[in-house]
Backbone as numpy.savetxt, mean C-alpha at the origin, in Angstrom:
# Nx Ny Nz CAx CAy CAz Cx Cy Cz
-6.67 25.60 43.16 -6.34 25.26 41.80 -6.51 23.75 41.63
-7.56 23.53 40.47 -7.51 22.10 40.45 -6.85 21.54 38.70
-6.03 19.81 39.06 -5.40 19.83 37.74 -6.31 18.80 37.04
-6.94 18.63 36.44 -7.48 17.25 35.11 -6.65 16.85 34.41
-6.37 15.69 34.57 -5.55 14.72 33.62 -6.34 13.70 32.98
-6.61 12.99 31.76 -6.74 12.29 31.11 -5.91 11.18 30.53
-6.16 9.77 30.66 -5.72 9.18 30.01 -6.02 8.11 28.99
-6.01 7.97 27.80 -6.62 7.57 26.57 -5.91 6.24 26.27
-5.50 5.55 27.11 -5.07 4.30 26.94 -3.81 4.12 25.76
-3.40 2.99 25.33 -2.50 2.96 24.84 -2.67 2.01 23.39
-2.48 2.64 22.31 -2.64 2.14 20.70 -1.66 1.18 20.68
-2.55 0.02 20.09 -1.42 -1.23 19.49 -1.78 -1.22 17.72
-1.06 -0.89 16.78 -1.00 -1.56 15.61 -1.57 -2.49 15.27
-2.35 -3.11 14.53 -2.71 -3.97 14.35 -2.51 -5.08 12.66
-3.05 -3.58 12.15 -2.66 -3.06 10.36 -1.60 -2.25 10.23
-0.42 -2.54 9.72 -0.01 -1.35 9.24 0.27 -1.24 7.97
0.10 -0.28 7.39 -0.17 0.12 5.96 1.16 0.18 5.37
1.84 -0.56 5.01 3.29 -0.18 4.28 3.06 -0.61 3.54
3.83 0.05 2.13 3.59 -0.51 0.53 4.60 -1.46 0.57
4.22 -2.48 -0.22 5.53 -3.14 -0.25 7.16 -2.30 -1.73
8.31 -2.72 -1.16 8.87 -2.18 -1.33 8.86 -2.47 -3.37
9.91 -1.50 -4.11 9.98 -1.15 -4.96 10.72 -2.47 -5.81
11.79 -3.39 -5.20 12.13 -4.41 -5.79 11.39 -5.23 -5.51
10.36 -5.31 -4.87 9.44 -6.63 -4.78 8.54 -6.88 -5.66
8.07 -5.49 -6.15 7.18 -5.43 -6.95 7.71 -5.76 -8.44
8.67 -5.29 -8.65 9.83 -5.28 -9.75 9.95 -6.95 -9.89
10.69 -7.79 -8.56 10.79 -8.79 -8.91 9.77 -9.96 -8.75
8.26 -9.63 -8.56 6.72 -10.56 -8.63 6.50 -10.34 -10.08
6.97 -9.41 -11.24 6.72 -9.59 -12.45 8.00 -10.00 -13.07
8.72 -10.59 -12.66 10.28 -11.35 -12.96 10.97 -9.99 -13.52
11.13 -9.30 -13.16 12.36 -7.79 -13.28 13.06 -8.15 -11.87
14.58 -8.39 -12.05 15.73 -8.17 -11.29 16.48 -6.77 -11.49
17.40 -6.53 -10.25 17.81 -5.56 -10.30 18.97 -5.46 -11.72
19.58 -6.55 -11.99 20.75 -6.86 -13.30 20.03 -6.31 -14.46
18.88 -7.16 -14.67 17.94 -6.77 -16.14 17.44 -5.49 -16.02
17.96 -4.47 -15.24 17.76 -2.76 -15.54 19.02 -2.45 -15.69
19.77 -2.89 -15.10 21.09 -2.67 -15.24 21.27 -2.86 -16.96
21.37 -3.94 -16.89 21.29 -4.35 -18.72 20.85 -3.58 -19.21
19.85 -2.49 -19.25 18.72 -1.83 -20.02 19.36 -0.80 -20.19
20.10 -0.15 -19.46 21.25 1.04 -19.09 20.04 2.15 -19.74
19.17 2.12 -18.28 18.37 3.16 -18.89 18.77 4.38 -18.30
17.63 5.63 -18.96 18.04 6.83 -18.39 17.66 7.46 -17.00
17.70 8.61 -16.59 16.98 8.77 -15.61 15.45 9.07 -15.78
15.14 9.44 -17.04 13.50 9.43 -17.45 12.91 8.00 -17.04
13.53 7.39 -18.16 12.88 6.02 -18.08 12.98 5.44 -16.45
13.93 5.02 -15.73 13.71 4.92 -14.15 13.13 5.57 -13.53
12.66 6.85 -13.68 11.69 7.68 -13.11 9.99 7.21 -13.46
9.90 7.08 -14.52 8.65 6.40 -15.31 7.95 5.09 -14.67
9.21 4.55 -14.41 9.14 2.83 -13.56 8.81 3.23 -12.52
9.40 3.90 -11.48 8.68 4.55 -9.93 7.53 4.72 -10.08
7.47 5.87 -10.33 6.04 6.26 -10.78 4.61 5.28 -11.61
5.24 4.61 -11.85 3.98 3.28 -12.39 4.32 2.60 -11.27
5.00 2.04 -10.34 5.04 0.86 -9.26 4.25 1.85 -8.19
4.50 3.19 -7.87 3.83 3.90 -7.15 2.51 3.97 -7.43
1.63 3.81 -8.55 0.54 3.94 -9.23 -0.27 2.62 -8.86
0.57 1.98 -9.08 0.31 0.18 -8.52 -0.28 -0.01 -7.40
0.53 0.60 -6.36 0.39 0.46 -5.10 -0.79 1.69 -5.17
-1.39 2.36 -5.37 -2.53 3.00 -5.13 -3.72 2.44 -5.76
-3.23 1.00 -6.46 -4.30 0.82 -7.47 -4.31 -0.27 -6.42
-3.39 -0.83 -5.98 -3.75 -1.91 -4.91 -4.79 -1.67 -3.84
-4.39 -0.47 -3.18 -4.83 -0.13 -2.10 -6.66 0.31 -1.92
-6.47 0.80 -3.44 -7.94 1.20 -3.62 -8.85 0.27 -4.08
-7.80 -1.20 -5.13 -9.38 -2.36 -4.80 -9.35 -3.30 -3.58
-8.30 -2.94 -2.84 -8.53 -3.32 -1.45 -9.45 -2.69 -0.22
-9.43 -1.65 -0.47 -10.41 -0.65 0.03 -11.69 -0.97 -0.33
-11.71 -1.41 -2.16 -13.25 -1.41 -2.36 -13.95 -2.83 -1.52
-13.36 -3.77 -2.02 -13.29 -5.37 -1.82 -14.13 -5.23 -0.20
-13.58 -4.11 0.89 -13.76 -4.40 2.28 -15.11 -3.66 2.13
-15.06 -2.38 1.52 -16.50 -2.00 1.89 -17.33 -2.94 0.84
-17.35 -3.28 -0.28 -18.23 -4.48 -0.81 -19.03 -6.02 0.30
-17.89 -6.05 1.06 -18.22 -7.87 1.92 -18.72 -7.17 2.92
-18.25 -5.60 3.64 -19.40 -4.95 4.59 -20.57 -4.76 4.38
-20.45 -4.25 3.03 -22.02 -4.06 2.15 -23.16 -5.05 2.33
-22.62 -6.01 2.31 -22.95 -7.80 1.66 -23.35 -7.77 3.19
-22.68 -7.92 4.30 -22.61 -8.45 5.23 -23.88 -8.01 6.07
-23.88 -5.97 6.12 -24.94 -5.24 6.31 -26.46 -5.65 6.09
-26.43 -6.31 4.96 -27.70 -6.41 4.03 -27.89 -7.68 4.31
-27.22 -8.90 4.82 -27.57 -10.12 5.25 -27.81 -9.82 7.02
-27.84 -9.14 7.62 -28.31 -8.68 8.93 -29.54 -8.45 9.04
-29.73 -7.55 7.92 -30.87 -6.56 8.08 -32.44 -7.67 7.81
C-alpha cells in the first residue's frame, strides 16, 4: 500500500477585499451617526441608506476592477 501526500505551500494575503465599513462611508459625505438620529427616521428609510452605501461599494469595486484591466490593457499593447 502506497500513501501520496501533497503539499501546496502556504497562502499569504496580500489584498484583502473588505468594504469599508457603513459609518465611514456615511461619515466621507459629512453624515454622523447624531444627524440620523435627528432625522428619527423609519426603518424603510434606514434600510434605503444600506442598500445605496451597499450599491456604492459595488460601484466602487467595479470601477476599480475596470481602471486595472484598462492600465493592463494599456500596458499589453505597449509590449506588443
Amino acid at each position: 500500500m502506497y500513501k501520496i501526500s501533497l503539499h501546496l505551500g502556504t497562502c499569504i494575503v496580500t489584498r484583502q477585499n473588505k468594504p469599508a465599513s457603513y459609518w465611514t462611508v456615511l461619515s466621507h459625505y459629512g453624515i454622523t451617526h447624531t444627524d440620523l438620529q435627528k432625522l428619527n427616521l423609519s426603518y424603510e428609510e434606514l434600510y434605503e441608506i444600506y442598500k445605496t452605501i451597499q450599491r456604492h461599494e459595488e460601484i466602487r469595486e467595479f470601477l476599480k476592477n475596470l481602471k486595472e484591466k484598462i492600465a493592463m490593457t494599456a500596458k499589453n499593447n505597449n509590449v506588443s
